[in-house]
C-alpha beads as a LAMMPS data file, in Angstrom:
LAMMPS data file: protein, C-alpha beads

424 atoms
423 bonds

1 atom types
1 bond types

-500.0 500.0 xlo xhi
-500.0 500.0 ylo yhi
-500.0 500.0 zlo zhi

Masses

1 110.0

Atoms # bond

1 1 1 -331.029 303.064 -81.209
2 1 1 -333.481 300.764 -82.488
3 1 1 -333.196 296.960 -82.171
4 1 1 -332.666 295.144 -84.783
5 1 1 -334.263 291.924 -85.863
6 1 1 -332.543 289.087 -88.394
7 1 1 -335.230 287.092 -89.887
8 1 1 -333.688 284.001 -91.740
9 1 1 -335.935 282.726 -94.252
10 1 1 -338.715 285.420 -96.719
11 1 1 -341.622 282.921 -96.938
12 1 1 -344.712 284.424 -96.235
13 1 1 -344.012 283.701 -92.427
14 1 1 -340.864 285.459 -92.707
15 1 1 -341.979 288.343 -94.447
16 1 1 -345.042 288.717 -92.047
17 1 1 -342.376 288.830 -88.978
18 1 1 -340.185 291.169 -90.682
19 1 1 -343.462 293.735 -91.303
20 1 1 -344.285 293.029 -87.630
21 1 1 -340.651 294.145 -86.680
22 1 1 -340.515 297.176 -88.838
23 1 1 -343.835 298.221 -87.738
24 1 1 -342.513 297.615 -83.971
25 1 1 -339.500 300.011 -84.829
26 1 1 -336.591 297.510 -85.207
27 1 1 -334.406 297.586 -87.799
28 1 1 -334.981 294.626 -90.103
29 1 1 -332.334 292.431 -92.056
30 1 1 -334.277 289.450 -94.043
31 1 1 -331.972 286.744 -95.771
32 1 1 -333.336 284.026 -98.218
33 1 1 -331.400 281.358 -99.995
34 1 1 -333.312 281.313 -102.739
35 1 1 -332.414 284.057 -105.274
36 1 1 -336.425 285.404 -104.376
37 1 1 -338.680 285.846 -101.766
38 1 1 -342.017 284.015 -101.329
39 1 1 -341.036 280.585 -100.327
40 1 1 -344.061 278.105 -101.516
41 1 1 -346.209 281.356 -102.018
42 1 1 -345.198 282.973 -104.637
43 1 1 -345.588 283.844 -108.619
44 1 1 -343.209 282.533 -111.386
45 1 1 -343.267 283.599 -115.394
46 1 1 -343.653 280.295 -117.265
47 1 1 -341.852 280.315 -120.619
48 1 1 -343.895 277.517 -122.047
49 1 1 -347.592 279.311 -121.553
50 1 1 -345.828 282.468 -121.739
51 1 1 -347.607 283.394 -118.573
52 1 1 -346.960 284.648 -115.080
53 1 1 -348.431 281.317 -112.887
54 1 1 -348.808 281.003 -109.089
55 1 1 -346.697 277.995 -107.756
56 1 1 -350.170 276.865 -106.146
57 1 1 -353.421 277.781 -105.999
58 1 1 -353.171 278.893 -102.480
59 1 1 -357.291 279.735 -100.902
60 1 1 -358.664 281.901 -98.661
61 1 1 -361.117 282.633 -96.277
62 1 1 -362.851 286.241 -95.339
63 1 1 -362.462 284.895 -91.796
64 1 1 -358.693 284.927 -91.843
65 1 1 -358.088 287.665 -89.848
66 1 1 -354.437 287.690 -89.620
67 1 1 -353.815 287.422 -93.485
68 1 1 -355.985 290.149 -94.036
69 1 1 -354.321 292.403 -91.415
70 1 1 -351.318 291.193 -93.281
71 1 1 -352.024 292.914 -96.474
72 1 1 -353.848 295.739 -95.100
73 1 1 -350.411 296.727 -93.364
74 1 1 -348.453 296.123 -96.552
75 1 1 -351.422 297.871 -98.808
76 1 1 -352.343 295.361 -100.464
77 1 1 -356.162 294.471 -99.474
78 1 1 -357.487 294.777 -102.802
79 1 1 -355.370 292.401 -104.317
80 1 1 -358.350 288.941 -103.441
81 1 1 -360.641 287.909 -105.289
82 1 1 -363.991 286.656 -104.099
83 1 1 -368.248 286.587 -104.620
84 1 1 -370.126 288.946 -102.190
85 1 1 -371.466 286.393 -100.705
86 1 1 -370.273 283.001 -99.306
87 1 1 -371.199 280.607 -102.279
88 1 1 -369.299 277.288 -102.839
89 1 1 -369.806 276.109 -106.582
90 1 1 -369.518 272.003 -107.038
91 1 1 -369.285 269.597 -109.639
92 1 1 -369.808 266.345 -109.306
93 1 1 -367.329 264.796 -111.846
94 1 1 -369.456 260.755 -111.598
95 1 1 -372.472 262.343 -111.846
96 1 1 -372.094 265.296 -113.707
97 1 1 -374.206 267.444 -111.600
98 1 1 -374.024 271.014 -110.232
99 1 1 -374.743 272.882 -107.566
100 1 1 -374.178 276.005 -105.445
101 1 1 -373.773 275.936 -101.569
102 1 1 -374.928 279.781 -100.297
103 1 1 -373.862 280.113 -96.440
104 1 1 -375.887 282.593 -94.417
105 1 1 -373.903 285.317 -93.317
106 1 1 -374.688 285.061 -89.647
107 1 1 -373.405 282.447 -87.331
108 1 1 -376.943 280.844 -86.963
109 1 1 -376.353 277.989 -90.340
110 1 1 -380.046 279.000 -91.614
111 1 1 -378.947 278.184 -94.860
112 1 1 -379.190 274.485 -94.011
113 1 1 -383.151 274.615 -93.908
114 1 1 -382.923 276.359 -97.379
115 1 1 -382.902 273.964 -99.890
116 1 1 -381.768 275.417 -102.765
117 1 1 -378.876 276.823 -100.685
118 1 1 -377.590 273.204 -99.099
119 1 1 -376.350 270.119 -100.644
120 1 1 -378.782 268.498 -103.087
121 1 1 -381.239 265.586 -101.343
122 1 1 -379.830 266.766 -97.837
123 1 1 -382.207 267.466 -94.762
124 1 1 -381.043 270.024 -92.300
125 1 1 -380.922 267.186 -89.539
126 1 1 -377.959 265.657 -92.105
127 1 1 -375.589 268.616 -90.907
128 1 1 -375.884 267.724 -87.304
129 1 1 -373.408 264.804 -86.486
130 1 1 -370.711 266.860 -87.747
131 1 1 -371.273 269.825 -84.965
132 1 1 -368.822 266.690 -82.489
133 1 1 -365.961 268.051 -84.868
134 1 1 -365.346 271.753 -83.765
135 1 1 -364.716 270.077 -80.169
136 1 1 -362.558 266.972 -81.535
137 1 1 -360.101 265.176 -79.244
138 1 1 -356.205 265.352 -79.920
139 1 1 -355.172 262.163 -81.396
140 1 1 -358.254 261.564 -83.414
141 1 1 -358.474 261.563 -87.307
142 1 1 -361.209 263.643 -89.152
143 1 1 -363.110 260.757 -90.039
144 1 1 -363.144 258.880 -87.086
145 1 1 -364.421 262.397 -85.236
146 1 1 -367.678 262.438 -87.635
147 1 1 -370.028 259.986 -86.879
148 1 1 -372.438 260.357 -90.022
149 1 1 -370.520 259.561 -93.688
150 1 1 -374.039 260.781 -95.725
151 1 1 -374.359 262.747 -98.392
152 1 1 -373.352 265.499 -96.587
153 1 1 -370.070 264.040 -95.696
154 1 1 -369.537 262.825 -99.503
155 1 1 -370.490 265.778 -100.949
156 1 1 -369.510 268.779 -98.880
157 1 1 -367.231 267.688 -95.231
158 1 1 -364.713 265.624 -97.367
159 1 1 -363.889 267.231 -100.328
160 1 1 -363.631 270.844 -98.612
161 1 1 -361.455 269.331 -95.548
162 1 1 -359.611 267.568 -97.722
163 1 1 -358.812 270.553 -99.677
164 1 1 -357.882 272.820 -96.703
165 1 1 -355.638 270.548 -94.591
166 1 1 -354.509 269.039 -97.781
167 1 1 -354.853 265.508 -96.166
168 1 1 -357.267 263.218 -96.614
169 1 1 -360.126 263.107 -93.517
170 1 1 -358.875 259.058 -93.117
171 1 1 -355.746 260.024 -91.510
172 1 1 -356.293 264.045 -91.429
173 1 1 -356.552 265.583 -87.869
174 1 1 -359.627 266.097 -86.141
175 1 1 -357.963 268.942 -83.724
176 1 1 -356.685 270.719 -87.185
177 1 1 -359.782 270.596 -88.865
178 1 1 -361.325 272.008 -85.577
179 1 1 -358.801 274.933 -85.582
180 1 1 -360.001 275.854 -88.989
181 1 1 -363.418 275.245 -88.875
182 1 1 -363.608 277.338 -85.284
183 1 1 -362.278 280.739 -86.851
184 1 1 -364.487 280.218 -89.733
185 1 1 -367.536 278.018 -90.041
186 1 1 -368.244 278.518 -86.584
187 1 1 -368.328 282.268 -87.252
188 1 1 -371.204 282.438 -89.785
189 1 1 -371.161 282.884 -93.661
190 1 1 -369.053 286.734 -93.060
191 1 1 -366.113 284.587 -92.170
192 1 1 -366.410 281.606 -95.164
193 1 1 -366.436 284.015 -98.561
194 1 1 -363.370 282.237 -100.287
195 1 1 -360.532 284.812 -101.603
196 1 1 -357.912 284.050 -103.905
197 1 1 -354.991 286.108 -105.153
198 1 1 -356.255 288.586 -108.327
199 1 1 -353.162 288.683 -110.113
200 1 1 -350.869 286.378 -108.617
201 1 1 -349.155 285.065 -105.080
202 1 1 -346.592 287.673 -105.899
203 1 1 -348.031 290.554 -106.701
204 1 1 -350.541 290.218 -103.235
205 1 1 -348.229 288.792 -100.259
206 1 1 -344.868 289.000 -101.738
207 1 1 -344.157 292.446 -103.571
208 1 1 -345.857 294.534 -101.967
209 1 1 -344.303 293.773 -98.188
210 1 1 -340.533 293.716 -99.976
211 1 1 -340.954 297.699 -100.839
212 1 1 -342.905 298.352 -97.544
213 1 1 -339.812 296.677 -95.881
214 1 1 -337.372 298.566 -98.264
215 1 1 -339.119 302.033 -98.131
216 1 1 -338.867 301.325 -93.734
217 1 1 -334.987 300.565 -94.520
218 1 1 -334.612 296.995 -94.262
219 1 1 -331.770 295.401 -95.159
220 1 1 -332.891 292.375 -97.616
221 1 1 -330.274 289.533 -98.846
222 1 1 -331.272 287.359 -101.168
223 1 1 -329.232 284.380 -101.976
224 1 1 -327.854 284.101 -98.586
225 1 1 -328.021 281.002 -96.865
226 1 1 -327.873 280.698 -93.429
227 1 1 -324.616 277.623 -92.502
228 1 1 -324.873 278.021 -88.820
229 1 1 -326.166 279.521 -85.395
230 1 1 -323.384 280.202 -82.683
231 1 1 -324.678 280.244 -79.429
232 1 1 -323.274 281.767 -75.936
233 1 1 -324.089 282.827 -72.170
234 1 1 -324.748 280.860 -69.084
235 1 1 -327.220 277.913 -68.784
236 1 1 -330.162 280.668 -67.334
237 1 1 -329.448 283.093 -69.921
238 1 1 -327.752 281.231 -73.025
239 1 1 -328.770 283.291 -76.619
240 1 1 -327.764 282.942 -80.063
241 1 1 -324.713 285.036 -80.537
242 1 1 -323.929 284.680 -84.284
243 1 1 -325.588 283.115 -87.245
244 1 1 -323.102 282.029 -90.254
245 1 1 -323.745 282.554 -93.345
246 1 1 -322.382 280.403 -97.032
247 1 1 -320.242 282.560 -98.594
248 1 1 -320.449 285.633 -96.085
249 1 1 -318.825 286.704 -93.017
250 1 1 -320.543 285.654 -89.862
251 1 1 -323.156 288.223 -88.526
252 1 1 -322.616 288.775 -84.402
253 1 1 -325.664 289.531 -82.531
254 1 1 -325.847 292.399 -80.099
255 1 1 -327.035 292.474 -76.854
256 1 1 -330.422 293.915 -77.614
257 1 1 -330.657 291.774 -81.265
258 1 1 -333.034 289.290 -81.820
259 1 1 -333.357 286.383 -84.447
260 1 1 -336.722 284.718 -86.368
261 1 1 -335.885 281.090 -87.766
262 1 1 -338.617 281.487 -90.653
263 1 1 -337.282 278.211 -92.815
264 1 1 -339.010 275.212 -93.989
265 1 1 -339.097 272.225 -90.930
266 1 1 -336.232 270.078 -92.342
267 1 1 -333.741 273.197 -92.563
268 1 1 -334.797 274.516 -88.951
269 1 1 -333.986 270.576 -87.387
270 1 1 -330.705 271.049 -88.959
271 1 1 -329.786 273.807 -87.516
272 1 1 -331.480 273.655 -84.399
273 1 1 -329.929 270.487 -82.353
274 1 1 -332.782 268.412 -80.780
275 1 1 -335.412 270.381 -82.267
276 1 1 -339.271 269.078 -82.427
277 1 1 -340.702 269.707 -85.769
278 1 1 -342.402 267.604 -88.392
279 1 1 -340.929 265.365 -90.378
280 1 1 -343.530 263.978 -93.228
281 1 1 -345.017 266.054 -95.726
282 1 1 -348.094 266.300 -98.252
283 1 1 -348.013 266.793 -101.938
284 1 1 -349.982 269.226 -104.044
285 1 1 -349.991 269.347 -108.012
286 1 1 -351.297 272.371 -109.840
287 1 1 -352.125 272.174 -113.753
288 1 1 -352.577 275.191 -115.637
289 1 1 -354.544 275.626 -118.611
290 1 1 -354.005 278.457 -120.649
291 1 1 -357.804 279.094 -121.393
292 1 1 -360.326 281.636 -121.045
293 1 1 -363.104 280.050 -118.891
294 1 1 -367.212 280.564 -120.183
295 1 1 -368.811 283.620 -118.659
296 1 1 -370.716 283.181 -115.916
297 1 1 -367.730 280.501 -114.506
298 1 1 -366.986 281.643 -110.841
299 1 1 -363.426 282.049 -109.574
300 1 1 -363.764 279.080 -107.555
301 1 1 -365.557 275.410 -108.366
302 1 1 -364.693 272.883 -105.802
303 1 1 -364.923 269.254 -107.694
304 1 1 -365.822 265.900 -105.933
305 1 1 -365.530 262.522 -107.004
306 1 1 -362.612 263.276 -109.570
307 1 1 -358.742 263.588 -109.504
308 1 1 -359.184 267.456 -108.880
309 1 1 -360.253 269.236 -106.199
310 1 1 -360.541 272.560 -106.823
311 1 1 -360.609 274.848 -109.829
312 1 1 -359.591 278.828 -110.281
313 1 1 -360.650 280.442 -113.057
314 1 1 -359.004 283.955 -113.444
315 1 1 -357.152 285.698 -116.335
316 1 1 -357.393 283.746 -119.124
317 1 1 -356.113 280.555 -117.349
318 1 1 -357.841 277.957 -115.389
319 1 1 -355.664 276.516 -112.657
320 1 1 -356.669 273.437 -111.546
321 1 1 -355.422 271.684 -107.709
322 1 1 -355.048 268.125 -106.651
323 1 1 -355.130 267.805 -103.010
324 1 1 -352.967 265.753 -100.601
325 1 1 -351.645 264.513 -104.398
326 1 1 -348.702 262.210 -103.322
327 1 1 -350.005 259.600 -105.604
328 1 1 -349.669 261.533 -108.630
329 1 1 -345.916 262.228 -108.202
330 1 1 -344.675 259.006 -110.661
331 1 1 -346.988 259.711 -113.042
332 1 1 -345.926 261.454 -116.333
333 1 1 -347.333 265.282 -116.391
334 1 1 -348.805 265.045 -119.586
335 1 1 -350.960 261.991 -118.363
336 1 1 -352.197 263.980 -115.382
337 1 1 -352.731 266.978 -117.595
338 1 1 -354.936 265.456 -120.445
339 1 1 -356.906 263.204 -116.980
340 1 1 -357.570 266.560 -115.107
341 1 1 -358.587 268.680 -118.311
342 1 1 -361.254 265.822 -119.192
343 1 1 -362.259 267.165 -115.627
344 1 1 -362.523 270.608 -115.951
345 1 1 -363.853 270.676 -119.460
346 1 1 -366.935 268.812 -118.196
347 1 1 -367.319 271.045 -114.990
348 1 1 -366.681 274.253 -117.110
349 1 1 -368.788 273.586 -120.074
350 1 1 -365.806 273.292 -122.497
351 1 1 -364.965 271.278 -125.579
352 1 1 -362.781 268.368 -123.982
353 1 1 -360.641 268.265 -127.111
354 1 1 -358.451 269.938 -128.254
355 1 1 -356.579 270.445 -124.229
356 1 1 -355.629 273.666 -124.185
357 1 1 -351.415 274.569 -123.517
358 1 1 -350.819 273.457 -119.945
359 1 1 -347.916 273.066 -117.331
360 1 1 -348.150 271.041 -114.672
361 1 1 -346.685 272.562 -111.146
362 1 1 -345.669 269.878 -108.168
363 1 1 -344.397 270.866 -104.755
364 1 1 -343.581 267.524 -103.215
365 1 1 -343.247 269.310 -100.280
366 1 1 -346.070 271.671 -99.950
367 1 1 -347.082 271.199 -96.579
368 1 1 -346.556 269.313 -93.609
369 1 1 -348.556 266.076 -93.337
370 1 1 -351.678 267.194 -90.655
371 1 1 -352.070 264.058 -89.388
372 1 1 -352.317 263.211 -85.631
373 1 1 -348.627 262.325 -85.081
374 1 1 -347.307 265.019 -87.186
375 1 1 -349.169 267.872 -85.123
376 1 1 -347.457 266.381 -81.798
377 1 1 -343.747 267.518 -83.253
378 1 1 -344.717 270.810 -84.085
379 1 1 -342.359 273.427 -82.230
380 1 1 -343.616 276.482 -80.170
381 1 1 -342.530 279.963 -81.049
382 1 1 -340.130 280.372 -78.634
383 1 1 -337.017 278.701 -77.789
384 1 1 -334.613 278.019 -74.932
385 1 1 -332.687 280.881 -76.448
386 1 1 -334.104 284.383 -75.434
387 1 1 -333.756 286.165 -78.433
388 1 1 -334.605 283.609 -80.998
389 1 1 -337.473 282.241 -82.055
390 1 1 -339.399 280.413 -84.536
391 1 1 -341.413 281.202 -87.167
392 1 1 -343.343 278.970 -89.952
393 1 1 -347.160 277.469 -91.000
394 1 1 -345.331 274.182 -89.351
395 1 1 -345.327 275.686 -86.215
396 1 1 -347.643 274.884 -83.026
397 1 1 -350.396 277.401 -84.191
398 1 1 -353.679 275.187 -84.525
399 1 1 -353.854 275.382 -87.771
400 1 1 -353.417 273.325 -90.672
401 1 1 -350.370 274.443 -93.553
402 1 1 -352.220 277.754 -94.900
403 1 1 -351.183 281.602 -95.144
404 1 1 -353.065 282.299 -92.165
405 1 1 -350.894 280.062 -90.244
406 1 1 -347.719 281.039 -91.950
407 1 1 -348.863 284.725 -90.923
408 1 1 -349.661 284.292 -87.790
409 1 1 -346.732 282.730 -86.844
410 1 1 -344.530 285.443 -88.504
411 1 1 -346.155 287.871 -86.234
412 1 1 -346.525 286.131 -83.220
413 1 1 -342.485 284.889 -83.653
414 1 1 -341.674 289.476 -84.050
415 1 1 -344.067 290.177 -81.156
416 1 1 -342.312 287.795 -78.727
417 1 1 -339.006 289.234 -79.453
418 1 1 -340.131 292.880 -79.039
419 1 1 -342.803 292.968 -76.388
420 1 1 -340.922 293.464 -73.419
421 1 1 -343.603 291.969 -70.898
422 1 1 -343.175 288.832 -72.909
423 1 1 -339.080 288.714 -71.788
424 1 1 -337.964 285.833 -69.478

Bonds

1 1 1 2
2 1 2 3
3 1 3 4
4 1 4 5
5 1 5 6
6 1 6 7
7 1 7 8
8 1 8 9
9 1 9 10
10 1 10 11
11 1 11 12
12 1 12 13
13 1 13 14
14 1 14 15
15 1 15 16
16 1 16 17
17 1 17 18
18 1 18 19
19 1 19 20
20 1 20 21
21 1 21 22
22 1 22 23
23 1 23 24
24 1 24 25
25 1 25 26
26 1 26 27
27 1 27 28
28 1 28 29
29 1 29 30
30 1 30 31
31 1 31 32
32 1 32 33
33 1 33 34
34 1 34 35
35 1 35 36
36 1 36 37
37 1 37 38
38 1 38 39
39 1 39 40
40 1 40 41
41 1 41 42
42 1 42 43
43 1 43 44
44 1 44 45
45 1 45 46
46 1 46 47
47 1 47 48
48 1 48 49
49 1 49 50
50 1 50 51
51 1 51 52
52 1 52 53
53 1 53 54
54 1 54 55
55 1 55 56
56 1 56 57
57 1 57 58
58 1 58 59
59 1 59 60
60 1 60 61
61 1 61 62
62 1 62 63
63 1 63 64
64 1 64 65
65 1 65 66
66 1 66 67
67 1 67 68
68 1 68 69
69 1 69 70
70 1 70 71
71 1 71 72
72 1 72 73
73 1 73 74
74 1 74 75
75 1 75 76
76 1 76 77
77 1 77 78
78 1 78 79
79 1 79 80
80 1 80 81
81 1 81 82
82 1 82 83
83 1 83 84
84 1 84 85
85 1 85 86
86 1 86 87
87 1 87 88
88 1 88 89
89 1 89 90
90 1 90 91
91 1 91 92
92 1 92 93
93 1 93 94
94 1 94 95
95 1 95 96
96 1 96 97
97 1 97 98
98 1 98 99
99 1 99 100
100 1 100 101
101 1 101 102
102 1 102 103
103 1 103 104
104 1 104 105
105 1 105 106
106 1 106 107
107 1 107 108
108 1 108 109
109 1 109 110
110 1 110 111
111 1 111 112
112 1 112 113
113 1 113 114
114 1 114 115
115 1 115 116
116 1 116 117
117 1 117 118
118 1 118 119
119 1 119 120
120 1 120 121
121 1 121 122
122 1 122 123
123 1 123 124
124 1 124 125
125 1 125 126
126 1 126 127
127 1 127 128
128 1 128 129
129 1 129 130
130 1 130 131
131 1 131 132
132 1 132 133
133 1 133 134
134 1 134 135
135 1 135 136
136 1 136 137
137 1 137 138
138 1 138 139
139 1 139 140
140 1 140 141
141 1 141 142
142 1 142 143
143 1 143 144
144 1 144 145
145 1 145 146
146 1 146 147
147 1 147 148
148 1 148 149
149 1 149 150
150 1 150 151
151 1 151 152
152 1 152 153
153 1 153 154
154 1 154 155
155 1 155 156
156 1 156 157
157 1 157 158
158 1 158 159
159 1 159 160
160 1 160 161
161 1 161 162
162 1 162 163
163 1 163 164
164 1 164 165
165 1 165 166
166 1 166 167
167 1 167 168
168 1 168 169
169 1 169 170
170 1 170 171
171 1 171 172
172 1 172 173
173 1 173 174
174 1 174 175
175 1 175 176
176 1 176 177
177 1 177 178
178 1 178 179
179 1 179 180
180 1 180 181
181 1 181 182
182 1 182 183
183 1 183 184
184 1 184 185
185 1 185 186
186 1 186 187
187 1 187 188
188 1 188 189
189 1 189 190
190 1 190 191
191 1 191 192
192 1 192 193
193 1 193 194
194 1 194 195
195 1 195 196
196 1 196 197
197 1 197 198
198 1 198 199
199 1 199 200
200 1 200 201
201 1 201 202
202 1 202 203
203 1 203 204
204 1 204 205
205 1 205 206
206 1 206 207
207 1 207 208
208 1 208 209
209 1 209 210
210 1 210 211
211 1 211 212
212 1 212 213
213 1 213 214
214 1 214 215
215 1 215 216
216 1 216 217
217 1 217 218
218 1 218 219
219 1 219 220
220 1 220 221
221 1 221 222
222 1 222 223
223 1 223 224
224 1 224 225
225 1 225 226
226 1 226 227
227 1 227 228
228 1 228 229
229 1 229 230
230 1 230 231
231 1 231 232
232 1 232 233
233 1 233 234
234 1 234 235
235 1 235 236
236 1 236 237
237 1 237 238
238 1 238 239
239 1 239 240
240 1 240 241
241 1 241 242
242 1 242 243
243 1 243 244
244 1 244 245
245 1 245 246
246 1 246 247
247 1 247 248
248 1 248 249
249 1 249 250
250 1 250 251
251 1 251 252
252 1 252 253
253 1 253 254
254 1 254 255
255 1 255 256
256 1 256 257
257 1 257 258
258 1 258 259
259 1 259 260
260 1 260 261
261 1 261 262
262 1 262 263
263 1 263 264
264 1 264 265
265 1 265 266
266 1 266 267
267 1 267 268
268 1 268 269
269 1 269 270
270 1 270 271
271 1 271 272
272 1 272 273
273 1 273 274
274 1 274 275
275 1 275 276
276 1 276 277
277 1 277 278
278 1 278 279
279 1 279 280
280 1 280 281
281 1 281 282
282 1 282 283
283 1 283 284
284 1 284 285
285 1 285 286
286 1 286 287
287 1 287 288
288 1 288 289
289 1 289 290
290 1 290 291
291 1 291 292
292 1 292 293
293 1 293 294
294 1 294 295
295 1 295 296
296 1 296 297
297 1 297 298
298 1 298 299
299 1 299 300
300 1 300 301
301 1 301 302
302 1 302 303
303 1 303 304
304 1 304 305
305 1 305 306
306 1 306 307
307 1 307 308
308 1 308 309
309 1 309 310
310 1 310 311
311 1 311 312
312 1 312 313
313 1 313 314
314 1 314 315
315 1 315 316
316 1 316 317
317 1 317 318
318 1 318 319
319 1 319 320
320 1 320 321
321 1 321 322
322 1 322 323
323 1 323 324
324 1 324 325
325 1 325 326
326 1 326 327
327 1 327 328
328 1 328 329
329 1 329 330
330 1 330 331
331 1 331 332
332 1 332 333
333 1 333 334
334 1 334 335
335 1 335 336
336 1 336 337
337 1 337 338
338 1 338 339
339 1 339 340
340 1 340 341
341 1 341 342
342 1 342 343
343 1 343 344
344 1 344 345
345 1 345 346
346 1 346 347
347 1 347 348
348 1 348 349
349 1 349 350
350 1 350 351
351 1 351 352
352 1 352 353
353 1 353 354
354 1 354 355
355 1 355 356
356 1 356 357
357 1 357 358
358 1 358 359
359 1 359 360
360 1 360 361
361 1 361 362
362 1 362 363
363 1 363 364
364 1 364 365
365 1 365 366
366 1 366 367
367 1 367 368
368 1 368 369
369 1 369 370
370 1 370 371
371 1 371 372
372 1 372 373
373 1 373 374
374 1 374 375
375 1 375 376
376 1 376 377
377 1 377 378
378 1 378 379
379 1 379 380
380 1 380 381
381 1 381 382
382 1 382 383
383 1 383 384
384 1 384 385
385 1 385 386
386 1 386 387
387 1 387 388
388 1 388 389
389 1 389 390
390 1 390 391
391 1 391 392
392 1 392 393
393 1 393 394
394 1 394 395
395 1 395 396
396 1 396 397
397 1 397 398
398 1 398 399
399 1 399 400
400 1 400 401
401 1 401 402
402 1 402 403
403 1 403 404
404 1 404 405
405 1 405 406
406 1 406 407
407 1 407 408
408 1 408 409
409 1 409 410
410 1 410 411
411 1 411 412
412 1 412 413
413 1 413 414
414 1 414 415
415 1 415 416
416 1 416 417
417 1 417 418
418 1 418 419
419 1 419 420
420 1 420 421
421 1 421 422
422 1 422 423
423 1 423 424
């Protein structure tokens, strides 16, 4: 008989360990408290525009290999959205300039000695002082790692670091932003095309992996919140033995059973005594506009010098993120709505009256704060318990808060359960 895996929690990390376990062969139960799955990835239909919305505007990158495994398995590869090529669009909200950044697609960055492809009234020499960052020193904030704060740095390094680690590059960390800028950057243009979800969070990481997981025979329980974790065996070979659920009869674990905590860092502390795991968190705000945007509008602008810092533009809606956004959270939606469309009219060629329908979307939790001190709590996959282990984008993975890290650690939490040379 197969072994069988409990994942707690159906957040992208969760769902990505319970494909790895089905794939592996083990029988698969997934729980979730929340009456769906998705966690802070996921697709919700707004009454007030009327629309299906995304809870963020979640990015990413050609060069994230594990996220794109991810929906391969779960056949959903064709759900992103992305140019051919690796262009960045800008808008310069004080100036009201424009501009396109076009990588080069191998890893030598020739596209810095092209000027029409690099920052406006940048030299290639300008991109130099930031080459220190992909070996930064633990400990060490973004900005302290960089030792040039040009154009380049005002124009380009801040706005897309902030954006990605969702922290500002004054307190961000260096060793995150070399994580991320290692697997991508580093690997040429091929790796840097930015991808975003066609028709929704949902409909590309979400849906798709619940019926793979259904048609394989999983077992998924939604609305079932885990109380408890019952532990027995020896000192050398202690393992979790039970999990209790609200409501529910406690599950026992079998011999061969194993267990992936996949649950935001504030529920795993409380249910794992003395466990290591962050304990500050960043903000993000989404507006959406219900809108068509102008042709010729790509899916992605990236906007500096404003509120925003990003805008999507995809089925008649134009989504707009505020980064790292913890000083928005007192003020009244419909302040930040009318602030940020003055924004995005003016980088999208649009009428700046009337504002189009909107809703404004806050997770005041959306990500762990990836800043030095935070990264130093973050817990390893595996515990002191054998068959349990740990799954989550707040885990010890190098990365900042994004899918790929949730992913990754889904995967790497099912393969060290299952791969028997990996056993202590």
């Amino acid at each position: 008989m197969s072994r069988r895996v409990i994942v707690v929690g159906a957040g992208v990390a969760g769902l990505a360990a319970a494909v790895e376990a089905q794939r592996r062969g083990a029988r698969v139960v997934l729980h979730e408290a929340a009456p769906h799955a998705g966690g802070r990835c996921r697709s919700f239909f707004d009454t007030r525009l009327g629309a299906t919305l995304d809870n963020g505007n979640h990015l990413l990158l050609s060069g994230n290999y594990s996220a794109i495994a991810y929906l391969r398995t779960i056949g959903a590869a064709e759900t992103l959205l992305g140019p051919a090529h690796p262009e960045y669009p800008f808008f310069d909200v004080a100036t009201g300039d424009a501009w396109t950044v076009r990588m080069s697609t191998g890893r030598l960055p020739r596209w810095t000695f092209d000027a029409d492809a690099r920052v406006p009234g940048t030299q290639p020499a300008d991109y130099l002082p930031f080459l220190p960052l992909l070996w930064a020193k633990p400990g060490r904030t973004v900005e302290e790692s960089v030792r040039s704060k040009d154009r380049v740095w005002q124009l380009l390094a801040r706005p897309l670091l902030r954006a990605m680690l969702n922290a500002d590059p004054s307190e961000a960390s260096a060793a995150l932003a070399a994580g991320l800028l290692r697997e991508t950057v580093a690997q040429g243009g091929e790796a840097c095309r930015p991808l975003i979800a066609r028709s929704g969070l949902s409909h590309a990481f979400v849906e798709p992996a619940l019926r793979l997981l259904q048609y394989g025979g999983a077992e998924i329980r939604l609305g079932s919140r885990v109380a408890g974790i019952g532990v027995s065996g020896t000192d050398s070979r202690e393992r979790v033995s039970s999990l209790a659920f609200e409501g529910a009869e406690p599950i026992t674990l079998g011999a061969g059973d194993g267990v992936v905590l996949a649950v935001p860092p504030d529920a795993a502390r409380r249910l794992v005594p003395d466990l290591s795991a962050p304990d500050a968190s960043r903000a993000i705000v989404t507006v959406h506009f219900a809108a068509d945007a102008p042709n010729g509008i790509q899916p992605l602008t990236c906007v500096v010098n404003g509120m925003s810092d990003r805008i999507c533009a995809a089925d008649g809606r134009l989504s707009v993120t505020l980064a790292s956004a913890d000083r928005w959270l007192a003020t009244p939606h419909e302040d930040i709505a009318r602030a940020v469309w003055q924004e995005t009219a003016q980088a999208v060629r649009m009428p700046a009256v009337p504002i189009p329908p909107w809703q404004v979307v806050v997770e005041e939790h959306a990500t762990f704060a990836a800043v030095p001190a935070q990264e130093g709590l973050r817990a390893a996959t595996r515990t002191r318990w054998h068959n349990f282990t740990l799954a989550g984008d707040w885990t010890a993975t190098g990365l900042p808060a994004t899918i790929e890290g949730a992913i990754r650690s889904g995967q790497k939490a099912a393969d060290a359960l299952l791969n028997p040379s990996m056993e202590r």
